[in-house]
N, C-alpha and C positions, 0 to 999 in steps of 0.2 A: 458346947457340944463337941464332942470328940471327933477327931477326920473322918473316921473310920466308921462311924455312926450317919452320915450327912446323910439324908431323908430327900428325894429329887422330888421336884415338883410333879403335879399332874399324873403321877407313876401311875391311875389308874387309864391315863389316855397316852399309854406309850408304849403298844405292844409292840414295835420294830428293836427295841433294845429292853426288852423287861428285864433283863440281869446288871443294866447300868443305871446308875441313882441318880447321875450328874452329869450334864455332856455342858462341857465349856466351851465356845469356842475362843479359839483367839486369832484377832485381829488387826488389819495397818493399813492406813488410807494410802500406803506408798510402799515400793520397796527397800531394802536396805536399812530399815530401823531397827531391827534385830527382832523381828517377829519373834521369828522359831527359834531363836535362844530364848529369849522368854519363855517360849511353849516348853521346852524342854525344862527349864530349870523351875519351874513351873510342878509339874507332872513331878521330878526329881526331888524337891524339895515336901508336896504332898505325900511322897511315899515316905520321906525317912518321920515326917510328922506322924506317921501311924497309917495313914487311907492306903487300900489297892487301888489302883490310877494305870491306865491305857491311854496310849498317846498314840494320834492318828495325822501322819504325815497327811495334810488335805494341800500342802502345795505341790498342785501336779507338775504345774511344769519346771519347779525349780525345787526337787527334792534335796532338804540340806540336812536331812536325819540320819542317814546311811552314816558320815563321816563324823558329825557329831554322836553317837551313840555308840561309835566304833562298830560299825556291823557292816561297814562295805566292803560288797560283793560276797556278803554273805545269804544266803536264799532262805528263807521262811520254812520252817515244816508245812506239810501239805498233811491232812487227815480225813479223806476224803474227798470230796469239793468244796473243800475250806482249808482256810490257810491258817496256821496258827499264830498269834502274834510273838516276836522276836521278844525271849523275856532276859532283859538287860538293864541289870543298876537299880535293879528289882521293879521295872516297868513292865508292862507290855505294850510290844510297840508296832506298830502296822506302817510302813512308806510304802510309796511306788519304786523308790531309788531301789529297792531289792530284787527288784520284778523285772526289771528293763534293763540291758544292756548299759554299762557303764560309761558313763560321758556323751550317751544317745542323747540329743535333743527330741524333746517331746513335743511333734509341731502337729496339736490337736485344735477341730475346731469346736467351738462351746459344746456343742452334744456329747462330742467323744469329752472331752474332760469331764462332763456331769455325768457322762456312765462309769467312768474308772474310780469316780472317788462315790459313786453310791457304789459300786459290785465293792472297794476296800472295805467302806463305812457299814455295809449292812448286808449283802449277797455274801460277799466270800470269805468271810473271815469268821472265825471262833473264836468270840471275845469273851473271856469270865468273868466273873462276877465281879463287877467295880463299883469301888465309890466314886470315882471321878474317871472320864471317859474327855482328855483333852486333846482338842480338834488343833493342827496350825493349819489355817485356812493361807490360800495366795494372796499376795495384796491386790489392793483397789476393793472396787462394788460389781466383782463380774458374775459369772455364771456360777463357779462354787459358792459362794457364800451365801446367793441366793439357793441356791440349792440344799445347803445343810438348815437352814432356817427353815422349810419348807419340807423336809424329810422327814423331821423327827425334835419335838418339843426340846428347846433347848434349854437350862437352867438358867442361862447368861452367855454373855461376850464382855471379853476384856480383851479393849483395845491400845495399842500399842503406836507410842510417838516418840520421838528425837524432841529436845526442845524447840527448837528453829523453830519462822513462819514457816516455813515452806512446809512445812513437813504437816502440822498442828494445822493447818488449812484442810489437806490431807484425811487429817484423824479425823476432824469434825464429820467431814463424808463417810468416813464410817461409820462413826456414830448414828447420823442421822438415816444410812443406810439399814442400821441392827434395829432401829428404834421403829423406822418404816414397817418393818419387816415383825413387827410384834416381838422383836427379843428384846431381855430384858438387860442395857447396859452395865456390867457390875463395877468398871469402874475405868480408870486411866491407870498407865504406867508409863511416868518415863525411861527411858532406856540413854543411854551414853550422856547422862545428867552432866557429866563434870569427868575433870580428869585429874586424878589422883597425883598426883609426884612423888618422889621417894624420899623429900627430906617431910611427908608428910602434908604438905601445903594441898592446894585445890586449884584448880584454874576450869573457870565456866568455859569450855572450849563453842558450846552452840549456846547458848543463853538460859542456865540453868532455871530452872520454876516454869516454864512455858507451858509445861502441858499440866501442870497443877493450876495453871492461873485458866487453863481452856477447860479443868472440870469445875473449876470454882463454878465461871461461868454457865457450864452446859447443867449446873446442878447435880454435878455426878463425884462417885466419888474418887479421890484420887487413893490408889491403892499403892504407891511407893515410884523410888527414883532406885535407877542403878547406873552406879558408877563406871568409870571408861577405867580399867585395871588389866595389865599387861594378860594378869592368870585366866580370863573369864576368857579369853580368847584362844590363850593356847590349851585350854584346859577343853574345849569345842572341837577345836581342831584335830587334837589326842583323841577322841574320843570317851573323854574321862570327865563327863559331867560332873560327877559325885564328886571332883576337888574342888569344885566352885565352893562345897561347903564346909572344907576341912580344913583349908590352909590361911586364908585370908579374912581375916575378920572384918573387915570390911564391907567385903565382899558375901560373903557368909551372913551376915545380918542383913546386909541390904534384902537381897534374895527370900530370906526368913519371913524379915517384915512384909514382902508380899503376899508370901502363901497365906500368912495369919489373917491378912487385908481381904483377899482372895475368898481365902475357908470362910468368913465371917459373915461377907456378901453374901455366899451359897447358904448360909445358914438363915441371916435374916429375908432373904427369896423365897426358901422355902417353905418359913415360917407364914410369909405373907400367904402362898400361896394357899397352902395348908387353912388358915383361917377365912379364905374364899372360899374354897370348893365347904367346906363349914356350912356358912352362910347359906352358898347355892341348894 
């Protein structure tokens, strides 16, 4: 099935976004595992594969899309009482970091953070027509995540781990949080799997395989590992996502091989889903 073709579940029970096919979220039983690098190169790598893809900063209090997408302190167009989404590196992209004063702390308590990311997610914004509509949610199991699950039909969740225990303790609360919650897990990704060297070599820096051995277990699937490489980080930093795919083949496939893991998920979901509502 072509990206740009993926068919969302349930489309006849989703009137709050009828022009999006696919809303992923993605998520981390912890912070600090590289969530929303994933979400981003995620979104990034679905577009150059062919899909229109929307990417929706959901962590309020620690918006890290501004400087990864290079658009901070840059402001959203307004067209009327909606905001348009920031279209960058052939995305569109919604954060809070654009909206709020630079380096403000956002000291909100659960109500106000579940209004600001429904008025993003669904009051104020004028999202076009997408094949994928990817959410980076805050970590843990708090008020947003419960609230994008409970907003509007989600495709899936792809959650996000470090190999370590510490961390893989973490995921599994996620997991079983998305799974509580009727969405449907699409797989595992590890994140900072290994660390690259320059004569080539590898060095397991956290204990590479950890969160492939925690989908073995949870019966899910594992949708890829990315490596620890100097570029993935200054290439975030620059605000130049699109070299994660162009300079380092390593790096470049790693990334690849998730979207493909990712795309395929959405496909056989929606396929399932599709031959339910059938049935029904």
């Amino acid at each position: 099935m072509a990206l740009n073709q993926a068919q969302g579940p349930d489309a006849a029970k989703k009137p709050v976004l009828p022009q999006v096919k696919n809303v992923i979220a993605v998520g981390a039983g912890k912070g600090g595992v590289g969530k929303s690098t994933i979400a981003l190169n995620l979104a990034i790598g679905l577009h150059r594969a062919g899909a229109t893809v929307g990417l929706m900063d959901g962590d309020i209090y620690g918006p890290s899309m501004p400087t990864m997408l290079g658009i901070k302190g840059v402001q959203p167009e307004v067209q009327g009482n909606k905001i348009l989404p920031h279209h960058v590196h052939g995305i569109h992209a919604v954060t809070i970091g654009s909206l709020v004063e630079q380096d403000k702390p956002l000291i909100w308590r659960g109500p106000m953070a579940h209004g600001a990311f429904k008025q993003l997610l669904l009051d104020n914004t004028q999202w076009p027509p997408l094949d994928y509509l990817i959410v980076d949610l805050p970590p843990g199991t708090g008020d947003v995540p419960l609230s994008l699950c409970q907003m509007l039909p989600l495709t899936g969740a792809v959650v996000v781990a470090t190999p370590q225990q510490v961390a893989l303790d973490d995921a599994v609360r996620a997991v079983k949080m998305f799974q509580q919650l009727g969405t449907v897990v699409l797989g595992i990704v590890e994140n900072m799997s290994y660390l690259s060297l320059p004569d080539g070599s590898i060095t397991d820096m956290f204990g590479r395989g950890g969160a492939e051995r925690m989908a073995k277990r949870l019966d899910l699937a594992f949708l890829g590992a990315v490596p620890m490489v100097p570029e993935l980080c200054a290439n975030c930093d620059a605000g130049k996502p699109y070299a994660n795919f162009e300079h380092n083949p390593l790096l470049r496939d790693s990334l690849m091989a998730i979207v493909a893991a990712v795309s395929a998920a959405v496909a056989e979901r929606n396929l399932q889903a599709t031959a339910t509502l059938t049935i029904s």
